[in-house]
C-alpha positions as CSV (number, residue, x, y, z in Angstrom):
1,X,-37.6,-36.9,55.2
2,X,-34.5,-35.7,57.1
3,X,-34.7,-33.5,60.2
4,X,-35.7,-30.0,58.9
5,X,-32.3,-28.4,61.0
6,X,-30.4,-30.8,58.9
7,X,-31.5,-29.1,55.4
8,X,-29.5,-25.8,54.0
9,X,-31.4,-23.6,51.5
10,X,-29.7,-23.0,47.8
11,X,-30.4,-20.7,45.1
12,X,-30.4,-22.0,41.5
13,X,-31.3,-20.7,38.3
14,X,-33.5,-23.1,36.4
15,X,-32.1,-24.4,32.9
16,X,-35.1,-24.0,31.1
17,X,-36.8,-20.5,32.0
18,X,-33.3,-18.9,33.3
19,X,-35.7,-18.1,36.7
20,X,-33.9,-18.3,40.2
21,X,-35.4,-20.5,42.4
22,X,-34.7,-21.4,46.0
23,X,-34.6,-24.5,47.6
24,X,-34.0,-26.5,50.2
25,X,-30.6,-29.6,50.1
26,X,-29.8,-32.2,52.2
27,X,-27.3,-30.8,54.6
28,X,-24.0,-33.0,53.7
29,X,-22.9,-34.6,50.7
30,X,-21.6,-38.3,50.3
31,X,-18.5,-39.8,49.0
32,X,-20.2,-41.2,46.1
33,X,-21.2,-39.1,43.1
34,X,-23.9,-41.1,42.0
35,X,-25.5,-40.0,46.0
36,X,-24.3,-36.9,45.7
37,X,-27.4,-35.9,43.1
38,X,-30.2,-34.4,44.5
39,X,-33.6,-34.3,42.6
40,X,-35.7,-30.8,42.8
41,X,-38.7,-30.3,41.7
42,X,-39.0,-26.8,39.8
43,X,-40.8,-24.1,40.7
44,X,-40.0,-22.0,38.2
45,X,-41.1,-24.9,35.0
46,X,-42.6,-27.1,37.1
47,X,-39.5,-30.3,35.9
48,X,-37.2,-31.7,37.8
49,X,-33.2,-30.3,37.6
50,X,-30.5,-32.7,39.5
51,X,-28.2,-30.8,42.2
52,X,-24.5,-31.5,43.0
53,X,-24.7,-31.6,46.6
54,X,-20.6,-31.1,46.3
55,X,-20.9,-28.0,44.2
56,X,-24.4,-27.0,44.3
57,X,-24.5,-26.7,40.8
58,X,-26.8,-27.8,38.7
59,X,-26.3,-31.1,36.6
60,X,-27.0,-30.7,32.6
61,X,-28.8,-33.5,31.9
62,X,-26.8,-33.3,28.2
63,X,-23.3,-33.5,29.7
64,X,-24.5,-36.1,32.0
């Protein structure tokens, strides 16, 4: 795991329960897309939602 000063905290609102949830991201973002999705396990329906480390946004698993 990265240095814990290297992290930055983001909100989300979970797909499946609409619930806003806070977490903690890798603090920079690569060039690469494919690196640039973070995993997060839910706290809100205990899944996993991928994170845009570029946008913070989260990634629809249907669009992707």
């Amino acid at each position: 795991m990265a240095d814990r000063r290297a992290w930055r905290p983001i909100i989300f609102s979970c797909p499946t329960t609409g619930d806003r949830v806070q977490a903690l991201l890798p603090g920079e973002a690569s060039e690469s897309l494919a690196d640039n999705l973070y995993s997060i396990s839910c706290a809100a329906c205990d899944g996993i939602h991928f994170i845009n480390l570029r946008t913070d946004a989260v990634v629809d698993p249907k669009r992707s």
